[in-house]
C-alpha positions in Angstrom: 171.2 49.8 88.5 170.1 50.0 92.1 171.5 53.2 92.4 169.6 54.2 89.6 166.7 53.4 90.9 167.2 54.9 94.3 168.3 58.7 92.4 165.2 58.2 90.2 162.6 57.6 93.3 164.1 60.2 95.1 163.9 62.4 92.1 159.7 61.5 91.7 159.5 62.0 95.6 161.3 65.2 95.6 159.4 67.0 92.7 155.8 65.8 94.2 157.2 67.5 97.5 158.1 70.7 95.3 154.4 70.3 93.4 152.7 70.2 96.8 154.5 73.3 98.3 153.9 75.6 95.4 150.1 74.1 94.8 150.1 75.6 98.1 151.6 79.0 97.7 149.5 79.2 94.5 146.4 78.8 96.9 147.4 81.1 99.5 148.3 83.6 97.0 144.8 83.4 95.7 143.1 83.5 99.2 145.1 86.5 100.3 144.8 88.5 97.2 141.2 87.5 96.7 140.7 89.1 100.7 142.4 92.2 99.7 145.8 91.3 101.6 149.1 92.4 101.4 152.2 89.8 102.4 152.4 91.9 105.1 148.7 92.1 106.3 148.6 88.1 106.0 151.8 87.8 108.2 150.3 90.6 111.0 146.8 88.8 111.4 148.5 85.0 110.8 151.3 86.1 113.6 153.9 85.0 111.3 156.8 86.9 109.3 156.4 88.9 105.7 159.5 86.7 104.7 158.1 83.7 105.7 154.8 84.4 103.9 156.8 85.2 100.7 158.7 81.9 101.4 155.0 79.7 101.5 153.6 81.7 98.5 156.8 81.0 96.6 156.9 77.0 97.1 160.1 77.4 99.2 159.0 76.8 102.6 157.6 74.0 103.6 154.9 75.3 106.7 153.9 73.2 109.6 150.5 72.2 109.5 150.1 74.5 112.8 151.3 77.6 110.1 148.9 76.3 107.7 146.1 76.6 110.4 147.1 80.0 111.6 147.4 81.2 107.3 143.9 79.8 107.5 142.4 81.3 109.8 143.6 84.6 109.0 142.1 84.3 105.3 138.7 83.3 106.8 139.1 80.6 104.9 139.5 76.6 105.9 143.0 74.6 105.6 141.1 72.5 103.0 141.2 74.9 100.5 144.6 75.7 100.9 145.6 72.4 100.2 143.0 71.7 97.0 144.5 70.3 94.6 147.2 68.0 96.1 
């Protein structure tokens, strides 16, 4: 039973980590096609790779909250709204 409960808490944990990454994509997705970005623009101004762009709009990647700043500022935009909706 124990164990049970241990797999289920991880389970609630893991998909409020997986909700949080791809609220965020979903955000920076917006922002960037709202500036008139490409994945490739984004990743030239935020000094960071297409693929890992791709990664962060996807909910794969999980970016440091120094990435998050640098996504930021290169959206004119402020880490707060990237992270609405948590």
């Amino acid at each position: 039973m124990a164990e049970f409960s241990v797999l289920l808490f991880f389970g609630v944990v893991m998909s409020a980590i997986k909700k949080h990454r791809r609220l965020l994509g979903e955000n920076v997705r917006a922002k960037r096609k709202k500036a008139g970005f490409s994945q490739e623009k984004l990743a030239e101004r935020a000094d960071l790779s297409t693929v890992f762009i791709s990664r962060i709009e996807r909910g794969v990647e999980s970016p440091s909250m120094d990435n998050v700043v640098k996504i930021a500022k290169a959206l004119g935009s402020r880490v707060r709204d990237l992270v609405a909706g948590f």
